[in-house]
N, C-alpha and C positions, 0 to 999 in steps of 0.2 A: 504494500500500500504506500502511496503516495502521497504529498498534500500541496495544492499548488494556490497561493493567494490569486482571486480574479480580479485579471486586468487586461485592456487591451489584446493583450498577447491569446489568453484563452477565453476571451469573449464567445469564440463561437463553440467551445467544448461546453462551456456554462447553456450558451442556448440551446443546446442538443438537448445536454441533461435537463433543464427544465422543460423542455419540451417532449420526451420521453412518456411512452405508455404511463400514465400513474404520477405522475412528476406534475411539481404545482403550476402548473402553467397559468391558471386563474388570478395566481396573486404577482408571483414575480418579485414576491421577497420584498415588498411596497407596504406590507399593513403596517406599519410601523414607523416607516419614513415619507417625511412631506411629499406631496404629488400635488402640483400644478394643477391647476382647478376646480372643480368639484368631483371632489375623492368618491362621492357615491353616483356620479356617472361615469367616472374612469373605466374603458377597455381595458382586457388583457393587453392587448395594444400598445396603451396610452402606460400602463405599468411598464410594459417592457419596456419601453421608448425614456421614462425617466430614467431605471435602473441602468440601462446604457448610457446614460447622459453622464450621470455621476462616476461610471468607470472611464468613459472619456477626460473626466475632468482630473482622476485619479484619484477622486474619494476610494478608500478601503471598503469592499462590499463583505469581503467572506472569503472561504477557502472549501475549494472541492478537494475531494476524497478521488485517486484516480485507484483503479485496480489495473496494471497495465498504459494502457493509452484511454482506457474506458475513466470517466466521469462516474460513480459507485455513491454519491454525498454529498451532500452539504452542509454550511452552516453559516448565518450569519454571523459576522462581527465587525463592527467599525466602531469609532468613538460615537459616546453617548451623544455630543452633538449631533450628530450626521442623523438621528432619529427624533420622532415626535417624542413627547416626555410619555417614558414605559414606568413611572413609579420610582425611579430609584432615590436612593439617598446622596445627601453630600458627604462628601469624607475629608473631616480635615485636613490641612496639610496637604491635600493633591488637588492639582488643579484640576481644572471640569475636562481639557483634552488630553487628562492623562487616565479618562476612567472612559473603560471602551465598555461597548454593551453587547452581549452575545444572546441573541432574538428566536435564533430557529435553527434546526434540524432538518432536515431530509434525505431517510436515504430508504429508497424504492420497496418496496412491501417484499420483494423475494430477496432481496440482499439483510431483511432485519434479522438478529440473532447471529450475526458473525462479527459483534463487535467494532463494526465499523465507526458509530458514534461517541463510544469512548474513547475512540483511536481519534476523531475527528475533533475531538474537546482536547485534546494532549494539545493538536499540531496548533488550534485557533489560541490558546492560552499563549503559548511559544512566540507564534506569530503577532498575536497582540504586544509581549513582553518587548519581542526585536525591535516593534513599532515605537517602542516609550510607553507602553502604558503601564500604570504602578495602583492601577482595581481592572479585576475582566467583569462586569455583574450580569446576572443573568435574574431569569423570570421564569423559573419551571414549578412544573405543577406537579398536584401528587399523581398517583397511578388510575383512578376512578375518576378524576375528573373529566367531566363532559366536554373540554374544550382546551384550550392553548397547547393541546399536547404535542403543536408543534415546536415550542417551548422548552422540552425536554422534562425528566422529572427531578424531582428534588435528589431522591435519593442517586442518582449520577452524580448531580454535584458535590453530594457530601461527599461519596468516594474521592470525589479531586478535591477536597481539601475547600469547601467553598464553605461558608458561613452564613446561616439568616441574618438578614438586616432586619426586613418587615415583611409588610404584604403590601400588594399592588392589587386593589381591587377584593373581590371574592375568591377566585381562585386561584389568581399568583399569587408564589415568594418570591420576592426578594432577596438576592444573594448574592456574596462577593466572594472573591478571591484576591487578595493581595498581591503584589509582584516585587520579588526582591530582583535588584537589579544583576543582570549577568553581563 
């Protein structure tokens, strides 16, 4: 397994995989970050066409998962900025573009239970740290919850070492991880 930050360069391995049998194509990894007009008439389209925008510009979107030359995952992560406000907290002492936010998961219904997501949390924590950041926070839910399970669940995070802050709403926590610097 591989993990390659999207940019430019693998724009079109990104739109394969979201575009893939079962793959979010609906959203485009947009529920969370600003969209130009009226976010409840936005096309799949109108998502893609932001998410492209921002990688042109070279905002940090996330890092696929490759198995081979195959795209096998994803995951959000870019600084908290770069998203609408997801609930999190402030953290002393770090500034706001040093706390990156990690939003969503996705890896394809027949590739789940080979560990790919927790291999996909290792490389985005790494890749956040290389970037400067010094919090990753994330928003996962429990195991029965009806919804944000694109999110991830809590208990992944604990395994890595992440920490409740609070809650975000009903069904998100709240959660960080620290970054000592390397």
């Amino acid at each position: 397994m591989k993990f390659r930050e999207v940019d430019q360069t693998n724009w079109d391995d990104f739109v394969t995989f979201f575009e893939g049998k079962g793959c979010p194509s609906y959203c485009w990894c947009m529920a969370w970050r600003p969209l130009p007009g009226d976010r409840q008439q936005a096309s799949n389209a109108d998502r893609k066409k932001a998410l492209g925008a921002l990688v042109q510009h070279g905002t940090p979107i996330g890092i696929l998962a490759y198995d081979g030359e195959t795209p096998v995952g994803w995951c959000s992560i870019a600084p908290r900025a770069s998203y609408t406000p997801l609930g999190g907290a402030a953290y002393e002492g770090v500034a706001e573009d040093k706390v990156w936010s990690l939003a969503c998961f996705f890896v394809p219904r027949a590739r789940r239970g080979e560990g790919i997501g927790k291999q996909l949390l290792a490389a985005t924590i790494q890749s956040a740290r290389k970037r400067g950041a010094r919090i990753v926070e994330a928003y996962p839910v429990d195991p029965d919850s009806p919804s944000y399970r694109f999110m991830g669940f809590v208990s992944t995070f604990a395994q890595a070492g992440f920490t409740e802050t609070g809650r975000a709403g009903k069904r998100r926590h709240v959660m960080h991880l620290r970054l000592g610097s390397r």
